[in-house]
ZAMARGU-4260 file (C-alpha; in steps of 0.2 Angstrom, whole numbers, plus 5000, padded with zeros to 4 digits):
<rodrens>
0) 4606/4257/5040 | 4617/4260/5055 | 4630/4277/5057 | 4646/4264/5053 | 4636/4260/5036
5) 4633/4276/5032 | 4652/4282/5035 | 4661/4268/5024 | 4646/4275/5013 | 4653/4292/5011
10) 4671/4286/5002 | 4666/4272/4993 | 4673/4270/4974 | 4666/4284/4964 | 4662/4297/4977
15) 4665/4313/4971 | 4669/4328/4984 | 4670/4345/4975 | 4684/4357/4982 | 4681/4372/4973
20) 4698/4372/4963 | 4694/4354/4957 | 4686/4338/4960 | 4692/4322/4972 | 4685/4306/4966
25) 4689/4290/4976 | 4697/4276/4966 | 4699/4260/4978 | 4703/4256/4998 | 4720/4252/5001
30) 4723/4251/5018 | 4719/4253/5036 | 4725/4256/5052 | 4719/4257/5071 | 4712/4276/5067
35) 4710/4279/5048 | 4705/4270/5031 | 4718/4275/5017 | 4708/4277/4998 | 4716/4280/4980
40) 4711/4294/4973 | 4712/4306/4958 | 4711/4324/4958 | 4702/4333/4942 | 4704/4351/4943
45) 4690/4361/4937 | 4689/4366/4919 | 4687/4384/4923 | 4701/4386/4935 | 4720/4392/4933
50) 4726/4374/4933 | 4713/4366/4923 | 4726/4362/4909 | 4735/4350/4921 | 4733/4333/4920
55) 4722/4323/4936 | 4734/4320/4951 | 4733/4304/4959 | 4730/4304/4979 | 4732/4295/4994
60) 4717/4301/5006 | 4715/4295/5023 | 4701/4296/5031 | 4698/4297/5050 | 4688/4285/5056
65) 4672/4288/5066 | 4677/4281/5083 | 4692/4290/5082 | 4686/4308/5075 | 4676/4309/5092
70) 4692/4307/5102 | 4698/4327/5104 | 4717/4320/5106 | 4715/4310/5091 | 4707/4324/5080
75) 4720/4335/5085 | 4735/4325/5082 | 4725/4322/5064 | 4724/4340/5063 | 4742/4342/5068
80) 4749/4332/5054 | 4740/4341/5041 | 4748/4357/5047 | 4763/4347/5048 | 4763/4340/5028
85) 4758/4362/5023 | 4774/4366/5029 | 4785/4352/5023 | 4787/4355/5007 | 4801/4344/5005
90) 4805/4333/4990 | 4808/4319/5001 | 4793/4323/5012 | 4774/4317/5005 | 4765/4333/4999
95) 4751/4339/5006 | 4737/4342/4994 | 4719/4346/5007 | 4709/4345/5021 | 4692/4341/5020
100) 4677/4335/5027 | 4664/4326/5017 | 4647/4320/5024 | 4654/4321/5042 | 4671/4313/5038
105) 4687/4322/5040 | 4699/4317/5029 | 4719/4323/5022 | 4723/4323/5005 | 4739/4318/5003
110) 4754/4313/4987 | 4752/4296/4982 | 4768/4287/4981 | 4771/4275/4968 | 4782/4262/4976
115) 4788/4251/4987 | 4789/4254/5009 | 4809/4253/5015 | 4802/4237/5027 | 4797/4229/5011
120) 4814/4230/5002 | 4822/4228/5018 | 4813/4210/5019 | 4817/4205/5001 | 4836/4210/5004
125) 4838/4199/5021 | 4828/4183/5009 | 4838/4185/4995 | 4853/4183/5008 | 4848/4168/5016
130) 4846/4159/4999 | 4865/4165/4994 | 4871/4158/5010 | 4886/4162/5020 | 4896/4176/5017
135) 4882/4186/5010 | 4878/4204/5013 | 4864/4203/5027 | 4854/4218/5022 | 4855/4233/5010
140) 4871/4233/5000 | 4881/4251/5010 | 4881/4263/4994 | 4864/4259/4992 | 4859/4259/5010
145) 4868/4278/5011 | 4857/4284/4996 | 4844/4280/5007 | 4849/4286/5021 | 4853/4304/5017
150) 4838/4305/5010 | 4828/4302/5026 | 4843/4313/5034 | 4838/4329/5024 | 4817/4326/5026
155) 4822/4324/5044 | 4834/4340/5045 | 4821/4351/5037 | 4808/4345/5047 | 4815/4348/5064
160) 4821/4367/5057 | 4803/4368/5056 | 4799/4363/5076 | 4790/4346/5071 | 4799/4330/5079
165) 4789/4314/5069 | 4789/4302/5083 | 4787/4287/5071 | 4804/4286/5060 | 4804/4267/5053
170) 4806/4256/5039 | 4786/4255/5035 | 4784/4275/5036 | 4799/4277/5024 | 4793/4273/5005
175) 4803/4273/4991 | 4797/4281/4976 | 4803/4268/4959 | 4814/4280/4954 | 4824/4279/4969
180) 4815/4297/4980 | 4812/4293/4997 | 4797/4300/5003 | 4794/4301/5023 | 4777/4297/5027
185) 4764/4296/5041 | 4767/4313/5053 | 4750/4305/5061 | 4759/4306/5078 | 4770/4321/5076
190) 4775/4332/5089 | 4774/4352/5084 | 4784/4359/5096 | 4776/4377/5095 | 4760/4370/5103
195) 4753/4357/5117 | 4756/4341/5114 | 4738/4332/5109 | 4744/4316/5113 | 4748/4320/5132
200) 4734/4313/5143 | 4741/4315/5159 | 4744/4301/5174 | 4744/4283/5165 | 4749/4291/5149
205) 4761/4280/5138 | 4769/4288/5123 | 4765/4284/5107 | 4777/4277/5092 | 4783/4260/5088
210) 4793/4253/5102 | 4805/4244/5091 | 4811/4263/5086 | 4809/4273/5100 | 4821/4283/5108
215) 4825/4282/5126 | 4816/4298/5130 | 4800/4297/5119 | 4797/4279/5131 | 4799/4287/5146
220) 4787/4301/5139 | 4800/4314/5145 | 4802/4329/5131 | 4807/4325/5115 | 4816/4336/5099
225) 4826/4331/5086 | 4837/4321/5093 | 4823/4308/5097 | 4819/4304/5077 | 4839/4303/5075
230) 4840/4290/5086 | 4824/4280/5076 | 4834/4283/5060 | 4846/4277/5067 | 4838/4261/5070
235) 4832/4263/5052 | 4850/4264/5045 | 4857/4248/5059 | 4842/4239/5052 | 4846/4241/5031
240) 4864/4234/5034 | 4861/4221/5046 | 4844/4215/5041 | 4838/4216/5059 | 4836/4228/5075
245) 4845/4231/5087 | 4834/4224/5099 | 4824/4209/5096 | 4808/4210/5094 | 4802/4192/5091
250) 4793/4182/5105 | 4793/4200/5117 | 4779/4211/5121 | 4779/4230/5115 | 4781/4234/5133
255) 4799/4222/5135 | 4805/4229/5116 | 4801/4248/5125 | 4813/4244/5140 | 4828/4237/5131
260) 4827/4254/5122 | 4829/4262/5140 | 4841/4248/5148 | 4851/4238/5134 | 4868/4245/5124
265) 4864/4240/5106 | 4875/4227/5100 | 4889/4232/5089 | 4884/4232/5071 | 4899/4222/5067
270) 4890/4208/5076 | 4879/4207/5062 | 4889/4213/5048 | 4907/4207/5050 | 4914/4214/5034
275) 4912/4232/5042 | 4924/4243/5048 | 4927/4246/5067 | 4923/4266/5063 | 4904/4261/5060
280) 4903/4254/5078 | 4909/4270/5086 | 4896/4281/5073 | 4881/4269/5076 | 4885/4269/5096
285) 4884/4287/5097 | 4869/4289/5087 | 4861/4276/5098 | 4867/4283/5116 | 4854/4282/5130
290) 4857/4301/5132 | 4852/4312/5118 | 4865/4325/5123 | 4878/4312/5117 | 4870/4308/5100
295) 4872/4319/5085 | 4865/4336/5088 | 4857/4336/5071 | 4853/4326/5056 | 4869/4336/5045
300) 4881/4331/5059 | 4877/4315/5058 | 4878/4313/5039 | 4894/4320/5040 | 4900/4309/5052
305) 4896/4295/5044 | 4903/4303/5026 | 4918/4307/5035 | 4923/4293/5044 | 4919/4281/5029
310) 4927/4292/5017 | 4912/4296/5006 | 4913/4307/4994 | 4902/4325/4996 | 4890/4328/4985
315) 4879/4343/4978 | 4864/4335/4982 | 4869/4334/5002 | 4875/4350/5001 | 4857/4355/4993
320) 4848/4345/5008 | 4857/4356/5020 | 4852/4372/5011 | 4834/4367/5011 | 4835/4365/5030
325) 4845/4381/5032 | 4832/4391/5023 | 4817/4382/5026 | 4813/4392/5043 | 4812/4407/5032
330) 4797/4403/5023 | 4807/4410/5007 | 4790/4404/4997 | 4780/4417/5005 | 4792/4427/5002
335) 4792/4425/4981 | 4810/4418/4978 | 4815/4405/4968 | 4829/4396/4979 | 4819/4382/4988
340) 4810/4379/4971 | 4828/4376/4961 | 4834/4366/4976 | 4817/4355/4977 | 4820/4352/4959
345) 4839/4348/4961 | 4836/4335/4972 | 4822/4325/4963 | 4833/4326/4949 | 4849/4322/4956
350) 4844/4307/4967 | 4829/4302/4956 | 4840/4299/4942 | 4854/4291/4950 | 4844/4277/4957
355) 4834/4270/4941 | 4847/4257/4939 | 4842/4252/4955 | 4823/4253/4956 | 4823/4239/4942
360) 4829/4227/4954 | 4819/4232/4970
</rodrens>
């Protein structure tokens, strides 16, 4: 039996890898990439244990695949995103359960999200529009769209306060729980500031991320902080209104889609979405400058802007996701207080139950 048999072996339905504190047991294969399978799973904890009156947890765990694990770039960056999840404890982040190895194969436990990815929506939004016909909203309806988006705003602000830059902000990495709680996804790239970049390989090396997202700066492979996953959301946020990029992507090569980032001005929005006001040009060509020192300096500034300038009104829960940012770099969980805990909880509650009327028709 060869070595690639024996490591789809190891988390095939039904394996059973004991942690200590509980039991993983792998439910089905659903999904994978260039570097990694992705299983459901259910987490049992032991009977003896502190927890053992809570019911199983269901998990997503993906698990790095052989050809990759060998790769000391690629394990690192895998490595990298597991320290990533520990610290981004973030309701609109995925949580991190584990990191494990089981019969050679190194694998993250991670929160299964029951739902549906932004791309997906997007996509039904921009079909339902095309049956409707002229006149009808190309993309996301803006109230819902906004939900959304300040959502991604707060797991992005926290995230950066915390030194980690994503480096792979788009629709397909942003999942939308069916209660209406965006989760952020996939840190599998993610750059920790604090340490050397895994991913940098020296002369030849192209950066990695989606090109259709990219900022200017993470295709050039020059430095890159918070300002870069700004510019990809607001690519994001262009792309839920308009039904489309900025940039085409269609009939063009990675490589071409990577150097309109660099050398094309964006269209204006209105372009797409004539019933706009001229303010979300001006907002959406800022966010989108070439030069990140001209873009919002962080994810709050740009949230307000756009509140501001489209007279939305404020909200507890924004105000929460600034607090959670403000605080995060603290670590106020080590320290034993309560406050990241009630504002974790606000926000579930808050935008969880403010979208339900929503979700139904996702």
């Amino acid at each position: 039996m060869g070595g690639g048999t024996l490591w789809a072996m190891a988390f095939e339905p039904g394996a059973k890898i004991e942690l200590g504190y509980g039991r993983v047991v792998i439910d089905r294969r659903l999904g994978e990439g260039a570097m990694g399978v992705v299983y459901r799973a259910w987490l049992f904890y032991a009977p003896q244990g502190p927890r053992a009156s809570e019911p199983p947890v269901p998990l997503a765990v993906k698990e790095l695949l052989p050809h990759a694990q060998v790769q000391t770039s690629i394990r690192q960056l895998f490595l990298q995103e597991a320290d990533a999840l520990k610290q981004l404890l973030h309701p609109n982040i995925v949580r991190f359960y584990d990191l494990f190895e089981f019969r050679g194969s190194l694998a993250l436990a991670m929160e299964l999200v029951d739902g549906n990815t932004l791309e997906d929506v997007v996509a039904r939004h921009v079909a339902r529009a095309r049956l409707a016909g002229t006149g009808a909203l190309p993309g996301i309806p803006f109230q819902r769209a906004w939900y959304y988006f300040q959502q991604l705003l707060g797991a992005l602000g926290a995230t950066h306060a915390l030194g980690i830059v994503h480096r792979d902000v788009k629709p397909s990495n942003i999942l939308l729980r069916k209660d209406g709680i965006v989760k952020l996804t996939d840190f599998g790239i993610a750059r920790l500031l604090d340490r050397p970049d895994p991913a940098a390989l020296g002369p030849g090396y192209i950066a990695p991320g989606t090109g259709a997202y990219m900022s200017p700066e993470q295709v050039l492979a020059r430095a890159v902080d918070g300002r870069s996953d700004l510019y990809s959301a607001c690519i994001v946020f262009f792309e839920m209104l308009t039904g489309q990029m900025p940039f085409p992507i269609d009939g063009r090569t990675e490589l071409m889609v990577r150097l309109d980032q660099v050398e094309r001005a964006p269209p204006p929005i209105r372009t797409f979405l004539p019933q706009a006001p001229p303010v979300l040009d001006a907002l959406f060509f800022r966010g989108l400058s070439k030069d990140p020192a001209l873009r919002f300096a962080d994810a709050f500034e740009m949230g307000e802007s756009f509140r501001r300038a489209l007279g939305l009104p404020d909200s507890e829960l924004w105000r929460a996701q600034a607090e959670i940012a403000r605080v995060a770099p603290t670590r106020p969980d080590v320290d034993g207080t309560k406050k990241m805990q009630t504002l974790r909880m606000q926000i579930e509650r808050g935008y969880g139950g403010t979208q339900q009327m929503w979700s139904r028709r996702m």
